[in-house]
C-alpha positions in Angstrom: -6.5 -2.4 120.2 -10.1 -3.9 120.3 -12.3 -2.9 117.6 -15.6 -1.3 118.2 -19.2 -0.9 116.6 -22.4 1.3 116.9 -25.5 -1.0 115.9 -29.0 1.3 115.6 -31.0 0.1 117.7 -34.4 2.0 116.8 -36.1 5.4 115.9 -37.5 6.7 119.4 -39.5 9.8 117.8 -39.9 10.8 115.0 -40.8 14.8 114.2 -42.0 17.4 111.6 -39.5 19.8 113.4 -36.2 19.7 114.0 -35.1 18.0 117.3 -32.8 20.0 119.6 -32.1 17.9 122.6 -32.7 14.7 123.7 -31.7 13.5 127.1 -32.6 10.6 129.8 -34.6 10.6 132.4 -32.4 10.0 135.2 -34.2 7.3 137.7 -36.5 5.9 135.3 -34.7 3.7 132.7 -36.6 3.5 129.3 -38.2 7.4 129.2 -36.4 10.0 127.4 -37.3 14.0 126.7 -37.0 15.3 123.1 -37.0 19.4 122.5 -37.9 20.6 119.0 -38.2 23.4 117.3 -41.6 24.1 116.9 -41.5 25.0 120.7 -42.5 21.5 122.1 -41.5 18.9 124.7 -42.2 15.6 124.3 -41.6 12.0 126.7 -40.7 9.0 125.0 -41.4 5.7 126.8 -40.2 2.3 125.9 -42.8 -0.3 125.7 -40.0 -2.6 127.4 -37.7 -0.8 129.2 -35.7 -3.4 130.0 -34.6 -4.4 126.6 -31.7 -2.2 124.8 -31.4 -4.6 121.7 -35.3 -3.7 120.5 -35.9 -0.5 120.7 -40.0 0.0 120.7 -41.2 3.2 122.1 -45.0 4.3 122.8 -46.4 7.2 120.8 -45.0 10.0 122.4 -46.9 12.4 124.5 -46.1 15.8 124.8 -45.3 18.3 127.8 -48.5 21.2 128.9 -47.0 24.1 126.4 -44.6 26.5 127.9 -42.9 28.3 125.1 -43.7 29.7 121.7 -40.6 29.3 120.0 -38.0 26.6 120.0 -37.1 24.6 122.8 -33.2 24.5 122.3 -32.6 22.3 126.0 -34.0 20.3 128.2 -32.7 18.8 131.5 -34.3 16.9 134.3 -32.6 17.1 137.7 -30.6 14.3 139.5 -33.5 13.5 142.0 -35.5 13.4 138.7 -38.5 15.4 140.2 -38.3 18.7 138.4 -37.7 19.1 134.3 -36.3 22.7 132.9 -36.6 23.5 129.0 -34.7 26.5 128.1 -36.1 28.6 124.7 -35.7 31.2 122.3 -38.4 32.8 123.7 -36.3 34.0 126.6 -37.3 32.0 129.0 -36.8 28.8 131.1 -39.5 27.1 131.8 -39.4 24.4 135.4 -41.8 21.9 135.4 -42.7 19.4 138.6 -43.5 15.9 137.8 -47.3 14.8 138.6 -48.7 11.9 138.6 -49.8 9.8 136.4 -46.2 8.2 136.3 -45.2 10.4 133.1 -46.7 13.2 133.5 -45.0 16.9 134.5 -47.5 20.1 135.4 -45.9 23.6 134.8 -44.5 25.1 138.0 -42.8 28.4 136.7 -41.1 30.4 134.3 -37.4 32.0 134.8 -37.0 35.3 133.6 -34.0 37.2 132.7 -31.9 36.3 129.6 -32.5 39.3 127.2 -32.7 36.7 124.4 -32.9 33.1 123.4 -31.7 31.0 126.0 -29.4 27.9 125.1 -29.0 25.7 127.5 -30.0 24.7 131.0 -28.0 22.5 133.5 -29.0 21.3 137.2 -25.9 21.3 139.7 -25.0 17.7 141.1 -26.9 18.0 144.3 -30.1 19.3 142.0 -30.4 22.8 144.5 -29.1 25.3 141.6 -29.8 25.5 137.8 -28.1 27.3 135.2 -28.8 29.0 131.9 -26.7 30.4 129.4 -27.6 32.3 126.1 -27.4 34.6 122.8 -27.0 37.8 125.8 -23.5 36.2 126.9 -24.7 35.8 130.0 -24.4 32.6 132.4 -27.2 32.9 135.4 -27.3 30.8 138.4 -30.9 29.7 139.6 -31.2 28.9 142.9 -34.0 26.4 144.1 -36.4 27.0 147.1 -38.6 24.3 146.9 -39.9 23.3 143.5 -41.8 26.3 143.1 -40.0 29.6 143.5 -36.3 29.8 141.9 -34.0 32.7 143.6 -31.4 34.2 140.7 -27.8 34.2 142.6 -25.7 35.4 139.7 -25.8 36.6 136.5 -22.8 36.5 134.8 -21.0 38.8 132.2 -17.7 38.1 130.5 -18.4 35.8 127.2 -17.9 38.1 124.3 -20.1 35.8 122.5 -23.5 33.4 122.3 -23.0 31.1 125.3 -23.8 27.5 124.0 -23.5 25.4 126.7 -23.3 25.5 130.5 -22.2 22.3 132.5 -21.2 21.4 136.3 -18.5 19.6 137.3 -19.5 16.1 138.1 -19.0 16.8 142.5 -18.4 20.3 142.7 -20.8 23.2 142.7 -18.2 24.7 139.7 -19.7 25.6 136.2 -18.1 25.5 132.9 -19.6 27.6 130.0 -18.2 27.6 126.0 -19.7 30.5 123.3 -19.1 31.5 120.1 -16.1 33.5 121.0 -14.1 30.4 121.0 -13.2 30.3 124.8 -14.5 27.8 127.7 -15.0 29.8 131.3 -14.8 27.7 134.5 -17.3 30.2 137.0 -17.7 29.1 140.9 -18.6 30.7 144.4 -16.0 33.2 145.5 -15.3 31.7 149.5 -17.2 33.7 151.5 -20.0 32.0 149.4 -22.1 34.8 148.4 -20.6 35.8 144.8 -19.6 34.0 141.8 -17.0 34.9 139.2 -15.1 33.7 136.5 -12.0 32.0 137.7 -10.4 30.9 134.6 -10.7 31.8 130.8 -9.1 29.2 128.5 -8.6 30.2 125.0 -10.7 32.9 123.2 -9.0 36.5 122.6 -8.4 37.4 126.5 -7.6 33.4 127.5 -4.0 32.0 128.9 -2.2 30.5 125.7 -3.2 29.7 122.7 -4.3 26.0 123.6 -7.7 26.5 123.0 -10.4 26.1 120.0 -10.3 27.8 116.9 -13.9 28.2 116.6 -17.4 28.6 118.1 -17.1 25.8 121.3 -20.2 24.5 120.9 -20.2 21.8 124.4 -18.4 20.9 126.9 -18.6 17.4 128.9 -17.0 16.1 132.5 -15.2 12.9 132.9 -18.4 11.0 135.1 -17.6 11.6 138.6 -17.4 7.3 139.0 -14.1 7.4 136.2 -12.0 9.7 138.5 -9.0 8.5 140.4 -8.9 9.3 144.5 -7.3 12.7 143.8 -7.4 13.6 140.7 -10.1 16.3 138.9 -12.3 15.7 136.6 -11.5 16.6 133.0 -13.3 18.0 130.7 -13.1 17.8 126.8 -15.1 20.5 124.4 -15.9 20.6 121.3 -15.9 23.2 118.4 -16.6 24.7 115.0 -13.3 23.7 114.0 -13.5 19.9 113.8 -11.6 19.6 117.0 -11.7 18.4 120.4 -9.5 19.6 123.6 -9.4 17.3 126.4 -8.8 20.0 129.7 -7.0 18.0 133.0 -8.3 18.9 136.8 -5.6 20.9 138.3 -4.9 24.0 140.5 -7.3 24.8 143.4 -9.9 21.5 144.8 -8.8 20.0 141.7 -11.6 22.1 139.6 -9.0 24.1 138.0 -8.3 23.6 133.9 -5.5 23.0 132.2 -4.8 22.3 128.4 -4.3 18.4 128.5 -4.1 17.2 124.9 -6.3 18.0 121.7 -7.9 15.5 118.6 -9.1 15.6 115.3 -13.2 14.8 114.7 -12.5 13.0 111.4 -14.8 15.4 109.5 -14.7 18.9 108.3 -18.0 20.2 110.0 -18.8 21.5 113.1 -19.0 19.0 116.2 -22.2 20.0 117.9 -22.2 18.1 120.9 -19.9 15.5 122.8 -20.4 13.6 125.7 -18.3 11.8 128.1 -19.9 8.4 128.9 -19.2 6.2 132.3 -17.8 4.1 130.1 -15.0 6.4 129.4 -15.3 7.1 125.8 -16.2 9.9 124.2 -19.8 10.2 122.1 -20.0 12.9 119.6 -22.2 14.4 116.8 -22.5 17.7 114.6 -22.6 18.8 110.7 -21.6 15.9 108.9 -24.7 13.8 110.1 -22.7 11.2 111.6 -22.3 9.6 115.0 -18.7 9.0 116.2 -17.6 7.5 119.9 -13.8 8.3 120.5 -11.1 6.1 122.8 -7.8 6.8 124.7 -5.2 4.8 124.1 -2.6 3.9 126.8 -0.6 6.8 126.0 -3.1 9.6 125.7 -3.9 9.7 122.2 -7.6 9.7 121.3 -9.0 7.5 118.3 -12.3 7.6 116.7 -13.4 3.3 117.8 -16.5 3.8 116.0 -18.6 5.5 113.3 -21.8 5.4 111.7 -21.5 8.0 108.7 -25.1 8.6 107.9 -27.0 8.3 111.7 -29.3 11.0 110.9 -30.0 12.8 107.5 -29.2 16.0 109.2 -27.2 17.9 111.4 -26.5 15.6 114.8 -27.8 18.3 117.8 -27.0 16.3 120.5 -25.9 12.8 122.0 -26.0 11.4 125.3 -24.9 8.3 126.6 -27.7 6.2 128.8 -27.2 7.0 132.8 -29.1 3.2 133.0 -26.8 1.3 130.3 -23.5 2.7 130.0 -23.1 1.1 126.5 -26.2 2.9 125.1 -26.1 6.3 123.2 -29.3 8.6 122.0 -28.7 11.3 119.3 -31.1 14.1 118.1 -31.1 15.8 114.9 -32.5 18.3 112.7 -33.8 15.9 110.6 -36.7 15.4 112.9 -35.3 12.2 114.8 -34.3 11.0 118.1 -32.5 7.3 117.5 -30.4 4.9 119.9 -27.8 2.8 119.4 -25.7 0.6 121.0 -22.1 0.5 121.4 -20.5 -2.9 121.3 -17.1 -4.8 121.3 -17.4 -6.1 117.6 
């Protein structure tokens, strides 16, 4: 087995407030968005966006105010033209990006979720966004223009805080995991003009016992460019528990679940968020303060490759693997921080 090492490249940001979410811009290498807790959005830019090895970022700037309270998400879509920051105030903010190069002007606000929203995802083709949140809902948005946003579905069946919502990496299917320990997989009913919940796995009403054992705080797709001709996307999610579950594509298109195989974070804490990298490992961070990346072997088994104990002095929010350098990660914590590092054969 080869061995592995995370190297910190550099501080991005650095923040009185806790940093929720950190994620890439997706067609501009070198600019990232931070969420904090104090209700702002900032944009990172790397002075030279072509280097990974030094990491020096401009001052950041930060996004015309939307919200009052924290910003928990923030997600730019895949034609990278219109930014969404979901908050406890309620809300999701959209935001359309201006010019200068960096800079976003307010568009709208969605309206809906009884309480603080959690999380905010744009489908792969970009024309529907969705929210989740503390009202265990799940809403679909749909985009007319970049102005006025149509709500197609709103979504009852969590028995719990909805923590994350995510599409699958080709299909217009959503998969949502909350605090009552079960991961949904939601899509279009066929006549195309209603969504439901097609599959519940693990929770109190799931199939089996295969699932988590605590709150599921994310879930993340295989990267559509990993898949084999026919086979689905999996998905692996992340809990309360320490553990991970790995789902397989199955049943109808392929964009069914089914338990696959589970592992072991290596800590006692929470994992807070995972993410499956082009690269086909597995990022993840949470309550320990420390940054893991996970492999599969040859026969299925999972590993932790590579560790850095003490990334952050905090809780770990969120990581993300770079969409321009699939060797690069980005993590967020409480602790005020958004850092990168870079993942290397040692």
């Amino acid at each position: 087995a080869m061995d592995y090492i995370l190297r910190p490249t550099g501080v991005t940001f650095a923040h009185t407030h806790a940093v929720w979410h950190v994620t890439h811009d997706p067609c501009i290498r070198g600019v990232v968005y931070a969420s904090s807790a104090d209700g702002s959005t900032h944009v990172c830019v790397r002075k030279n966006a072509e280097s990974t090895s030094e990491s020096s970022w401009s001052p950041p700037t930060m996004l015309e105010r939307a919200h009052d309270r924290a910003v928990r998400c923030v997600a730019v879509s895949p034609c990278g033209r219109m930014l969404a920051s979901a908050s406890f105030d309620g809300t999701c903010a959209v935001y359309v990006r201006a010019s200068p190069q960096h800079a976003w002007r307010r568009a709208c606000a969605l309206e809906g979720h009884e309480s603080e929203v959690k999380r905010c995802a744009w489908s792969p083709s970009g024309s529907l966004l969705a929210t989740c949140g503390r009202d265990r809902t799940v809403w679909v948005w749909e985009a007319h223009g970049e102005e006025e946003f149509e709500c197609v579905a709103a979504l009852h069946g969590h028995g719990g805080d909805v923590k994350c919502v995510t599409w699958h990496p080709s299909e217009d299917v959503l998969v949502s995991a909350s605090y009552d320990e079960s991961v949904r997989v939601w899509r279009e009913d066929e006549d195309g003009d209603d969504w439901s919940c097609a599959q519940v796995l693990g929770g109190e009403s799931g199939d089996g016992g295969e699932g988590h054992r605590g709150t599921v705080w994310r879930a993340s797709f295989e990267p559509r460019r990993r898949m084999d001709g026919g086979a689905g996307a999996r998905c692996v999610s992340c809990s309360g528990d320490g553990e991970f579950v790995v789902w397989n594509g199955s049943g109808f298109c392929n964009t069914e679940l089914a338990f696959g195989v589970r592992f072991q974070c290596g800590h006692d804490q929470a994992v807070l968020s995972c993410d499956w990298g082009a690269n086909g490992f597995i990022a993840a961070g949470g309550g320990d303060n420390s940054v893991r990346v996970y492999g599969e072997g040859a026969d299925g088994v999972w590993h932790q490759v590579a560790c850095i104990e003490n990334a952050h002095d905090d809780d770990v929010n969120h990581v993300e693997w770079s969409p321009h350098d699939p060797m690069e990660l980005i993590s967020s914590s409480d602790d005020g921080s958004v850092k990168t590092w870079m993942f290397a054969v040692a």
